[in-house]
NUMI-855769 format. One record per residue (C-alpha): residue number from 1; residue in one letter; chain; x, y, z. Coordinates in steps of 0.05 Angstrom, whole numbers. Example, Ala and Ser with C-alpha at 12.3 -4.5 7.8 and 13.67 -1.06 7.14 Angstrom:
BEGIN
<pt><n>1</n><res>A</res><chain>A</chain><east>246</east><north>-90</north><up>156</up></pt>
<pt><n>2</n><res>S</res><chain>A</chain><east>273</east><north>-21</north><up>143</up></pt>
END
This chain:
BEGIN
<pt><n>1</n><res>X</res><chain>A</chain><east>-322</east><north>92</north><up>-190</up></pt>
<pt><n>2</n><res>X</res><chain>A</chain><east>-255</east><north>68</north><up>-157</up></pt>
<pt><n>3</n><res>X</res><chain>A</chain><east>-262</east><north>33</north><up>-94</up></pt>
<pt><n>4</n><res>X</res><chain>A</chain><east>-197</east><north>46</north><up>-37</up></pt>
<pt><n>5</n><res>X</res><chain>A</chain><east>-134</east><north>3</north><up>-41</up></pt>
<pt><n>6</n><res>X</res><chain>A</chain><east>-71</east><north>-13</north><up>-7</up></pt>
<pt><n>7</n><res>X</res><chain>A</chain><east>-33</east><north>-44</north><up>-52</up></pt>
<pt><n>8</n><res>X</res><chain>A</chain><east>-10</east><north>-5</north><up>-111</up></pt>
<pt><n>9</n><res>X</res><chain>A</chain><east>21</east><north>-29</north><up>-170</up></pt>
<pt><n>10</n><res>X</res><chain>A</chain><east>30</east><north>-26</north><up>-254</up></pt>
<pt><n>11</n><res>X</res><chain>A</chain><east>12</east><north>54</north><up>-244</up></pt>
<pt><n>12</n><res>X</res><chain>A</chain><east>67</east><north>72</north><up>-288</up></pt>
<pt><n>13</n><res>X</res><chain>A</chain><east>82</east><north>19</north><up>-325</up></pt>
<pt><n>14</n><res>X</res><chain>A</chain><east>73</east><north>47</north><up>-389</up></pt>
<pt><n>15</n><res>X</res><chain>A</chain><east>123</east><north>108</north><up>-377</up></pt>
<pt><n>16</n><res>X</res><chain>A</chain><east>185</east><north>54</north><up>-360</up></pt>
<pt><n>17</n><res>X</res><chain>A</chain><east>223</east><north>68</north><up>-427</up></pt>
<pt><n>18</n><res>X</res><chain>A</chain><east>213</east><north>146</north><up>-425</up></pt>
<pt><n>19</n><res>X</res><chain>A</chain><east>238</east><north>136</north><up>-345</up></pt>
<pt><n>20</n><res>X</res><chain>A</chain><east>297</east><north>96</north><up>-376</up></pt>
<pt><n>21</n><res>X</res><chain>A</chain><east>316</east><north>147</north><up>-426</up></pt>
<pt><n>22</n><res>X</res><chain>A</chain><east>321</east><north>203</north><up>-372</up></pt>
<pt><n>23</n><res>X</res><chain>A</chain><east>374</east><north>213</north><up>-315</up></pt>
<pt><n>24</n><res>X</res><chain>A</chain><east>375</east><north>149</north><up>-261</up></pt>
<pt><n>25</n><res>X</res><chain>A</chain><east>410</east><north>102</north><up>-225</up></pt>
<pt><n>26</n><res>X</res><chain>A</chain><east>391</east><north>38</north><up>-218</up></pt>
<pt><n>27</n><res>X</res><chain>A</chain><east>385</east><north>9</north><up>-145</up></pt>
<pt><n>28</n><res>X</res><chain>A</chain><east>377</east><north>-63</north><up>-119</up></pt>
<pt><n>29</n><res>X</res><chain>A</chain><east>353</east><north>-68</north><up>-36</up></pt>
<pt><n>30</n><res>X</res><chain>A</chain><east>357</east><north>-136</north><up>-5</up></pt>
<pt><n>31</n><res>X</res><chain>A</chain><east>291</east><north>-162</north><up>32</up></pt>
<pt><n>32</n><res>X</res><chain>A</chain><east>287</east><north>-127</north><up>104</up></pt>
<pt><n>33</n><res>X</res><chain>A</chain><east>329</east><north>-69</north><up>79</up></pt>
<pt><n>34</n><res>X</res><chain>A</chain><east>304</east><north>2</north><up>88</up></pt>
<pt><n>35</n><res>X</res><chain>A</chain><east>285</east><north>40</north><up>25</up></pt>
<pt><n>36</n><res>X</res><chain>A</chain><east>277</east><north>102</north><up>80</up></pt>
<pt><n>37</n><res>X</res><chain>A</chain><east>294</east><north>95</north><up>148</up></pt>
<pt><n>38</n><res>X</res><chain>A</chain><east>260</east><north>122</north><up>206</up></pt>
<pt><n>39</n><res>X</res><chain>A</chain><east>277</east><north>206</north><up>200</up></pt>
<pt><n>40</n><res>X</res><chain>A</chain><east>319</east><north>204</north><up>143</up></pt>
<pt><n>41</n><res>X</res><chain>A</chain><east>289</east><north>258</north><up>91</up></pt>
<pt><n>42</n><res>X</res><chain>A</chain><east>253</east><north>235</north><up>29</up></pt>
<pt><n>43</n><res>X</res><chain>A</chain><east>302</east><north>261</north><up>-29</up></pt>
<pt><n>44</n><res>X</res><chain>A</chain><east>289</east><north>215</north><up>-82</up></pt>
<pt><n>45</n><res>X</res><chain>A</chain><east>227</east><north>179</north><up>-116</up></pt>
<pt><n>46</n><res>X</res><chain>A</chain><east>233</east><north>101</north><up>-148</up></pt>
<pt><n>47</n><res>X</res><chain>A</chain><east>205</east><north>69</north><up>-199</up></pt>
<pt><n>48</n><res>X</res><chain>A</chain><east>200</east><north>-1</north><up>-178</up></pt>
<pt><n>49</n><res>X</res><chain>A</chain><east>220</east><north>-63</north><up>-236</up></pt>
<pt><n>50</n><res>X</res><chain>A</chain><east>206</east><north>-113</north><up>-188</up></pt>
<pt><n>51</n><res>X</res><chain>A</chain><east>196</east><north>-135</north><up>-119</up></pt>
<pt><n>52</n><res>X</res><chain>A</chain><east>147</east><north>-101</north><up>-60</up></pt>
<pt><n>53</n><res>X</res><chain>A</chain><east>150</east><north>-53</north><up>-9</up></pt>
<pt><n>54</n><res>X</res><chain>A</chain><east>113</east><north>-32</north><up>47</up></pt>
<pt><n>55</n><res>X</res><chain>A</chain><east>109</east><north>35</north><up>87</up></pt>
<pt><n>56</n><res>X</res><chain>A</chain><east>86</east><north>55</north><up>155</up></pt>
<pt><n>57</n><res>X</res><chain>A</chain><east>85</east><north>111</north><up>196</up></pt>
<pt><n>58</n><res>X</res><chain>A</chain><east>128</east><north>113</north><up>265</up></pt>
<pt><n>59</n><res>X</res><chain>A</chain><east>102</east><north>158</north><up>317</up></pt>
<pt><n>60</n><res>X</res><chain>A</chain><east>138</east><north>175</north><up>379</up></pt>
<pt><n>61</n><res>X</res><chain>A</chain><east>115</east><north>134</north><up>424</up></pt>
<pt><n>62</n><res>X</res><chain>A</chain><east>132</east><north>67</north><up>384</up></pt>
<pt><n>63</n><res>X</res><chain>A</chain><east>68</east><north>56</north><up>353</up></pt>
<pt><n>64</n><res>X</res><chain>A</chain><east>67</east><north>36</north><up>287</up></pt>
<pt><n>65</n><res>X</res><chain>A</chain><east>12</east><north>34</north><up>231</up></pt>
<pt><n>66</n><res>X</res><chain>A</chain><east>22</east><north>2</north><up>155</up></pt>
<pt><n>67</n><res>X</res><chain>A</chain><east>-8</east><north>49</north><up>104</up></pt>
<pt><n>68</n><res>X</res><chain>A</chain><east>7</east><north>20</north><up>43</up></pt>
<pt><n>69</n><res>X</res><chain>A</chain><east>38</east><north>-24</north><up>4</up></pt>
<pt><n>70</n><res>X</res><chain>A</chain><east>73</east><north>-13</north><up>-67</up></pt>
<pt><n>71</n><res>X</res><chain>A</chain><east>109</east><north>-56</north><up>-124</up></pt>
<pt><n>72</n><res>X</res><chain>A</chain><east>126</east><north>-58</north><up>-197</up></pt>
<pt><n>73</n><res>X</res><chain>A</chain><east>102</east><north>-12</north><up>-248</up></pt>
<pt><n>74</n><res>X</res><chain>A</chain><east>86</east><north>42</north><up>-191</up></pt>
<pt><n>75</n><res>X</res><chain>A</chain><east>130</east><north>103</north><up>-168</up></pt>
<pt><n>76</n><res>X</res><chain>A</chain><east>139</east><north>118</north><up>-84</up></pt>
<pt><n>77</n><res>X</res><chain>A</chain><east>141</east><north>162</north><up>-54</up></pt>
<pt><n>78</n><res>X</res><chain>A</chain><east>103</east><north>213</north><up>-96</up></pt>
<pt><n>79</n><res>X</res><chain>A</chain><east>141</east><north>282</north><up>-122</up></pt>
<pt><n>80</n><res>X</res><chain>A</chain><east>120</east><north>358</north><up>-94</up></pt>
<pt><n>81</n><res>X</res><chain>A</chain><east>164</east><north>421</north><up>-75</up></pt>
<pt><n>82</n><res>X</res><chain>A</chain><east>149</east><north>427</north><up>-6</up></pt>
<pt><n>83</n><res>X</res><chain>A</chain><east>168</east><north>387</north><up>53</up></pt>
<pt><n>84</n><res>X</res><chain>A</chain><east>119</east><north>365</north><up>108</up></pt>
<pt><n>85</n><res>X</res><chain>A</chain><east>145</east><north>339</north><up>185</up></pt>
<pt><n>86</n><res>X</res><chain>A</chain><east>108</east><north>276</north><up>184</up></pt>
<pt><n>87</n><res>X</res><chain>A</chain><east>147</east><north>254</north><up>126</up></pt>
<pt><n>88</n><res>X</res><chain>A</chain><east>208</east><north>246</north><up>179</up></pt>
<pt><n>89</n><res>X</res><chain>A</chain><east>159</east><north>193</north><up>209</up></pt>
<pt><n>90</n><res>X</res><chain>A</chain><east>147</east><north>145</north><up>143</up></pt>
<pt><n>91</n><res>X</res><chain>A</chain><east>182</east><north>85</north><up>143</up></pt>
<pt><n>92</n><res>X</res><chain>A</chain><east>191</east><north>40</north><up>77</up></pt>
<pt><n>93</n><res>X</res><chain>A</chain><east>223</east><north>-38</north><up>75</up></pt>
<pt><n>94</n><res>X</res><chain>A</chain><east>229</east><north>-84</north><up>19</up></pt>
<pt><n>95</n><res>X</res><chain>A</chain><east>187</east><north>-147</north><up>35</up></pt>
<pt><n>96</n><res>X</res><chain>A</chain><east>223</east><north>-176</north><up>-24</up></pt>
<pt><n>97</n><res>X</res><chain>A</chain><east>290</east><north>-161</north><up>-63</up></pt>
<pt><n>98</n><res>X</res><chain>A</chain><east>273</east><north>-100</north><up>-98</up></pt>
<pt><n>99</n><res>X</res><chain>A</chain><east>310</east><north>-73</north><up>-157</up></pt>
<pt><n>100</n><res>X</res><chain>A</chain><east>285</east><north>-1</north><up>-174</up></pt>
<pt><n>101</n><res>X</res><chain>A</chain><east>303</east><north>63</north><up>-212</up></pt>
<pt><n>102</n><res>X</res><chain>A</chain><east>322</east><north>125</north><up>-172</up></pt>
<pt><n>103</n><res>X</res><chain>A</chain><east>309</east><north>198</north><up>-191</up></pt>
<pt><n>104</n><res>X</res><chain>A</chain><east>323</east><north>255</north><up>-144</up></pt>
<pt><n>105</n><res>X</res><chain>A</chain><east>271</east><north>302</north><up>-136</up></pt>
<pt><n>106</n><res>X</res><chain>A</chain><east>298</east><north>347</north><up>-185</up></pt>
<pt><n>107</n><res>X</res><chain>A</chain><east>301</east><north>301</north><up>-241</up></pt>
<pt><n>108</n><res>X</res><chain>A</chain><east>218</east><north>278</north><up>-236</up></pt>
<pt><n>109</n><res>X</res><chain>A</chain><east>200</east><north>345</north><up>-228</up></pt>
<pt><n>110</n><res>X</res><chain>A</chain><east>236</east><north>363</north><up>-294</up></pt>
<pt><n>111</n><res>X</res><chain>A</chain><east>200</east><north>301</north><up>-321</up></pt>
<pt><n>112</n><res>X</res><chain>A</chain><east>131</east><north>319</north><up>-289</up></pt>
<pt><n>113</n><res>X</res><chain>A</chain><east>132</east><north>392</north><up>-322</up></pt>
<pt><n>114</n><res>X</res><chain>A</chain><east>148</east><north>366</north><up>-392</up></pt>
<pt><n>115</n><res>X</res><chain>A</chain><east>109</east><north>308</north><up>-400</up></pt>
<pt><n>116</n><res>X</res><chain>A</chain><east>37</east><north>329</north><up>-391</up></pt>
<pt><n>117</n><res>X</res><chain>A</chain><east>11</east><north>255</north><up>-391</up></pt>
<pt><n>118</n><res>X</res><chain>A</chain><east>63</east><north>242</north><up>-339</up></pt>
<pt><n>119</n><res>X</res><chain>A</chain><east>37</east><north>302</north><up>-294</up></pt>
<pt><n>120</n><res>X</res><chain>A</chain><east>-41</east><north>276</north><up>-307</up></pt>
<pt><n>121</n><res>X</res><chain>A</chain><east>-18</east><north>206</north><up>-289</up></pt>
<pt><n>122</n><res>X</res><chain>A</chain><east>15</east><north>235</north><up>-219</up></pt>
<pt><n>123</n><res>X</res><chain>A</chain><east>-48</east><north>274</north><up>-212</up></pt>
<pt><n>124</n><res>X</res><chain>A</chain><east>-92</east><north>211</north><up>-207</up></pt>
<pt><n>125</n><res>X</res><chain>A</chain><east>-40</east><north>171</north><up>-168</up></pt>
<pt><n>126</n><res>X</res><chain>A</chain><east>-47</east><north>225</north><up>-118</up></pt>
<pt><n>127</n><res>X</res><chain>A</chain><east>-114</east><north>228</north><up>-115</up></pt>
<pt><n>128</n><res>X</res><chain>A</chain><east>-123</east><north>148</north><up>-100</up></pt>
<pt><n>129</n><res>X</res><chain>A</chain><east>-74</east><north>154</north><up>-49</up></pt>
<pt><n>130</n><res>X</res><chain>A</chain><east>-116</east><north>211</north><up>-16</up></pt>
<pt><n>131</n><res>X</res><chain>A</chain><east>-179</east><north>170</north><up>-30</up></pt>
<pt><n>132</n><res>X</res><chain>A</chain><east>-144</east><north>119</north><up>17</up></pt>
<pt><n>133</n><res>X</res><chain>A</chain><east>-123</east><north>160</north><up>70</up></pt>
<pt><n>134</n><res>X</res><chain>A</chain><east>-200</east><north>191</north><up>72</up></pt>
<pt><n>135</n><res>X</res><chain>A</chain><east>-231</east><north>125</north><up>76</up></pt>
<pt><n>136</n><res>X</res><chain>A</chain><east>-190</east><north>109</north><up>129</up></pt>
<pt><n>137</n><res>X</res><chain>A</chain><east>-202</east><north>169</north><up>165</up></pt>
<pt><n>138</n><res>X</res><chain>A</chain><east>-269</east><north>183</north><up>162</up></pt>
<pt><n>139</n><res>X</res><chain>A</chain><east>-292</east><north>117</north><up>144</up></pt>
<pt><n>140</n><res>X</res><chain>A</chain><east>-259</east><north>56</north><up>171</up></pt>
<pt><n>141</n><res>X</res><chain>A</chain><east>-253</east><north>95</north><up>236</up></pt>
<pt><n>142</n><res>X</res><chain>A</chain><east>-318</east><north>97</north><up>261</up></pt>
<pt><n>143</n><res>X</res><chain>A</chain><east>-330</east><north>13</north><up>243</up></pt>
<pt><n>144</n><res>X</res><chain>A</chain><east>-325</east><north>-37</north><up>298</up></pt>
<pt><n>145</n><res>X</res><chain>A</chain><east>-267</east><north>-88</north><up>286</up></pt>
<pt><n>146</n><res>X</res><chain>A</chain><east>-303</east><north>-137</north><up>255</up></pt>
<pt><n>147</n><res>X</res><chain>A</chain><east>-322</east><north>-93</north><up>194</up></pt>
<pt><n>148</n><res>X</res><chain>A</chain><east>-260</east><north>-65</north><up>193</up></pt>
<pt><n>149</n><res>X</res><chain>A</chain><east>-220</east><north>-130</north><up>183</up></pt>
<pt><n>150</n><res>X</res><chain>A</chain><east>-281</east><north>-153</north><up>132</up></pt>
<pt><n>151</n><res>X</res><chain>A</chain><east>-267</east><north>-86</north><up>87</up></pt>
<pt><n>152</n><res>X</res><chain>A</chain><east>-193</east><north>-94</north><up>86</up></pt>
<pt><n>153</n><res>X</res><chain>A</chain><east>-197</east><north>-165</north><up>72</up></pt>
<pt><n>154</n><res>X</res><chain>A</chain><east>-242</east><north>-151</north><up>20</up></pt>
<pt><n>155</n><res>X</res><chain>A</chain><east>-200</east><north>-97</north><up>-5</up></pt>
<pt><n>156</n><res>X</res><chain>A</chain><east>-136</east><north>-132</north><up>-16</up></pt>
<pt><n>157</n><res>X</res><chain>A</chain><east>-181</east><north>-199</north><up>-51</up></pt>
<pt><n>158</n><res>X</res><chain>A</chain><east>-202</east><north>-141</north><up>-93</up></pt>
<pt><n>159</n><res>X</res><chain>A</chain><east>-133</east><north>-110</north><up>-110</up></pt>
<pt><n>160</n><res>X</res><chain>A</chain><east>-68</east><north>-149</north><up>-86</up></pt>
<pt><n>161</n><res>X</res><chain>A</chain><east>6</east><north>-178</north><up>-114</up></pt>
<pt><n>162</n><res>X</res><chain>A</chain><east>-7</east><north>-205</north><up>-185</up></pt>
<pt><n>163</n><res>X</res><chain>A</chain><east>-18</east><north>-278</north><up>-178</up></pt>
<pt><n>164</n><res>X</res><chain>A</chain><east>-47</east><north>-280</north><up>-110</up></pt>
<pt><n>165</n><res>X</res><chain>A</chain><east>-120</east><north>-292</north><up>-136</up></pt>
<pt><n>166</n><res>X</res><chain>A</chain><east>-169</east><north>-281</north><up>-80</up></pt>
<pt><n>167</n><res>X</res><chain>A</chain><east>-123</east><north>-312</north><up>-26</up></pt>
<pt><n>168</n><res>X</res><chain>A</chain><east>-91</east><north>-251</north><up>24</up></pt>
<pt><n>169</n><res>X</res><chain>A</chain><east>-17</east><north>-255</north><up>35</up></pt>
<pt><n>170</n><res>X</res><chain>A</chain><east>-24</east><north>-208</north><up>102</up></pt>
<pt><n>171</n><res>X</res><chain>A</chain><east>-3</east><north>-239</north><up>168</up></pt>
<pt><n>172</n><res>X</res><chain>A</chain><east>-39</east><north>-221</north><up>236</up></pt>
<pt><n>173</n><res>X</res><chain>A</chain><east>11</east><north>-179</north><up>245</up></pt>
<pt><n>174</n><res>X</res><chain>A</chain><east>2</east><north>-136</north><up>186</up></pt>
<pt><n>175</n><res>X</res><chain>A</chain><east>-66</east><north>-134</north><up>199</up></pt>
<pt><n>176</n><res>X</res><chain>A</chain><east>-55</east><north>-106</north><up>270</up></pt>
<pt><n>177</n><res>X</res><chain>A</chain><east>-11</east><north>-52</north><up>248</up></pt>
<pt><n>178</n><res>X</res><chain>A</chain><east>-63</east><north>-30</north><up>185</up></pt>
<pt><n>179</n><res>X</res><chain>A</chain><east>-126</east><north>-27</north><up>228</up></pt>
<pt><n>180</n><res>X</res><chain>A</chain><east>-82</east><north>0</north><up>285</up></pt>
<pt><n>181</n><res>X</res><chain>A</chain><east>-126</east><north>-47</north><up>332</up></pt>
<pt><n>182</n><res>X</res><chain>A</chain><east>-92</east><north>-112</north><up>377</up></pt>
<pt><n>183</n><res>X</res><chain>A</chain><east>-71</east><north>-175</north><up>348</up></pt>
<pt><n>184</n><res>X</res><chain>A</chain><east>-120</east><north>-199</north><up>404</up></pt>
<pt><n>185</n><res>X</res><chain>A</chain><east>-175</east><north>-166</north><up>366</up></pt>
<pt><n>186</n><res>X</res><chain>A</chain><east>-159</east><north>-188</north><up>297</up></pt>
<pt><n>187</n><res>X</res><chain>A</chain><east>-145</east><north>-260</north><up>325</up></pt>
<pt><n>188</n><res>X</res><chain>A</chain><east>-224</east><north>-260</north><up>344</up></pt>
<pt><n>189</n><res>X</res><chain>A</chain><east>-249</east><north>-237</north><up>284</up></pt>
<pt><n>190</n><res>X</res><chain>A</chain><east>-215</east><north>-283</north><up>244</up></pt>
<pt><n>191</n><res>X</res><chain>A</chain><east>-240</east><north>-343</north><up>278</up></pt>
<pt><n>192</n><res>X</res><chain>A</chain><east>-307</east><north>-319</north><up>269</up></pt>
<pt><n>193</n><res>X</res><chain>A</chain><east>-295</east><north>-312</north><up>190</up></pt>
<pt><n>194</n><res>X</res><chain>A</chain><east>-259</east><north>-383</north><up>202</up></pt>
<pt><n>195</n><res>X</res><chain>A</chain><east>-317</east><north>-417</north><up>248</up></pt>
<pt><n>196</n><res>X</res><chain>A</chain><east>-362</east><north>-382</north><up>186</up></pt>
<pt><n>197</n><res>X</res><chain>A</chain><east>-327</east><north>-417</north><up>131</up></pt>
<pt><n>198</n><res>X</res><chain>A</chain><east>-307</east><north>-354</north><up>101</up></pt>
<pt><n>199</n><res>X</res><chain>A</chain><east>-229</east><north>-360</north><up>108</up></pt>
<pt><n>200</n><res>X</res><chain>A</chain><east>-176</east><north>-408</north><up>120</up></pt>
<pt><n>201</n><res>X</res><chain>A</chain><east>-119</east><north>-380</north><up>163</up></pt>
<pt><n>202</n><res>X</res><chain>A</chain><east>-47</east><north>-391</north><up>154</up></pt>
<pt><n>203</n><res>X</res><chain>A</chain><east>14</east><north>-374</north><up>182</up></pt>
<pt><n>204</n><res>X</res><chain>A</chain><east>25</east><north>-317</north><up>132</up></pt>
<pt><n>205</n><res>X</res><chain>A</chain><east>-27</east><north>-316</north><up>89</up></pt>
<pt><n>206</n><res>X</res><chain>A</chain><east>-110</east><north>-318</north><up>87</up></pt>
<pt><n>207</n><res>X</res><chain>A</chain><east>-149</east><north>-363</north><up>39</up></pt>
<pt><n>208</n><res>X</res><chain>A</chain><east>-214</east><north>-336</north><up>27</up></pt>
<pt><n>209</n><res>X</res><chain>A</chain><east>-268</east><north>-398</north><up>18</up></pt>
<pt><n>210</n><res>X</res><chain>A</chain><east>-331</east><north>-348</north><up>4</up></pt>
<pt><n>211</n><res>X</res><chain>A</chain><east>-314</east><north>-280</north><up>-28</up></pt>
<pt><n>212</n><res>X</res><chain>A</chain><east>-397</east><north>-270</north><up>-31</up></pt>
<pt><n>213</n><res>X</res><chain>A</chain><east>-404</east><north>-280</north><up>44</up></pt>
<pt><n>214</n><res>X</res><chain>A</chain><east>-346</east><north>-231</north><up>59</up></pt>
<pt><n>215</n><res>X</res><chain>A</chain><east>-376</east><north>-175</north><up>14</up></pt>
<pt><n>216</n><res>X</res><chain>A</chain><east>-440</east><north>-186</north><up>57</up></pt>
<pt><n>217</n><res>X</res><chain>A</chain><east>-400</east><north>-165</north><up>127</up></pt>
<pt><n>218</n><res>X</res><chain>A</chain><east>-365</east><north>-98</north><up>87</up></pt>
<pt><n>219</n><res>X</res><chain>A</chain><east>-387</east><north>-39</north><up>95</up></pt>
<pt><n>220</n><res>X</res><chain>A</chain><east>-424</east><north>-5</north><up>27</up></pt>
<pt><n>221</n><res>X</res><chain>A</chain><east>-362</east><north>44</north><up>19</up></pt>
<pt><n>222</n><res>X</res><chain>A</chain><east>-319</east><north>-9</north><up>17</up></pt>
<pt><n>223</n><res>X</res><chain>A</chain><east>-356</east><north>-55</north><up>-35</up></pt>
<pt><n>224</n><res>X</res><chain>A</chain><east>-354</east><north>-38</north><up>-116</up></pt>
<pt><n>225</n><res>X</res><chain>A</chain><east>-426</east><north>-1</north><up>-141</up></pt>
END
């Protein structure tokens, strides 16, 4: 069984040449640049080469909470017929230069109905997304801080940018605006994991000293059967 994740990546990877040999464009955004800006409608989906991007949600009173993050091999946002009115509320930046390939809507649909391995492959994506979104919702929701920040820590050692090992490239920041909690909050429970000899903080990044001792804080949803 599949545990939640953030940080999604190398989905796709294996469809890239049957992407290439279809209608695109290919698009390059500069780090900081919007992908989709706050209310602009979602009319195309990218495959991403390279780079990362992250997406939040906006709501109207200038709160703002990170729900994922996605990078090469993977396609955002995902393709369906209808259009929903929190969509006009999703945000996506590059963190990094990004260089992607762009399909309207039209053209991935056309793909999704004639490749059926394509269409299973969305299928799954969809449901790990949901699988996040539900254990955020009706599990991460009802933990104290502490656990919280334990879980998604735990989470992203589990499943983060290639290369990054155990250590957690998330600032306090981005921490804040996942668990939708203070940086006051977070700040606390990290120097407990800290004074524990759990993690090492950094300025934008987390080294993690005791992955064992971490699992022993997360929650039993959170951790792999």
């Amino acid at each position: 069984m599949l545990i939640p994740r953030y940080y999604f990546a190398d989905d796709y990877t294996d469809f890239y040449e049957y992407f290439l040999s279809h209608p695109h464009i290919r698009k390059r955004f500069r780090k900081h640049e919007y992908l989709w800006a706050p209310g602009e409608p979602l009319t195309h989906v990218y495959y991403i080469i390279s780079g990362i991007a992250l997406t939040s949600l906006e709501h109207e009173d200038g709160f703002r909470k990170i729900s994922s993050m996605h990078s090469k091999g993977t396609l955002f946002p995902g393709c369906h017929q209808v259009e929903f009115k929190i969509e006009q509320s999703i945000v996506t930046t590059a963190l990094s230069d990004m260089e992607v390939l762009s399909f309207t809507k039209a053209e991935m649909l056309h793909m999704f109905y004639d490749n059926r391995e394509l269409s299973v492959r969305m299928l799954n994506w969809y449901a790990a997304y949901i699988n996040l979104l539900l254990y955020e919702s009706a599990h991460q929701e009802y933990n104290s801080t502490f656990i919280k920040l334990c879980n998604l820590l735990y989470l992203f050692s589990q499943n983060g940018p290639e290369g990054s090992g155990p250590d957690i490239y998330l600032t306090q920041e981005n921490i804040a605006e996942i668990l939708t909690t203070t940086r006051v909050h977070i700040a606390r429970s990290l120097a407990r994991l800290r004074d524990e000899n759990i993690i090492i903080p950094h300025r934008k990044w987390i080294e993690l000293c005791d992955p064992d001792r971490l699992a022993s804080y997360c929650s039993r949803e959170t951790l792999k059967p």
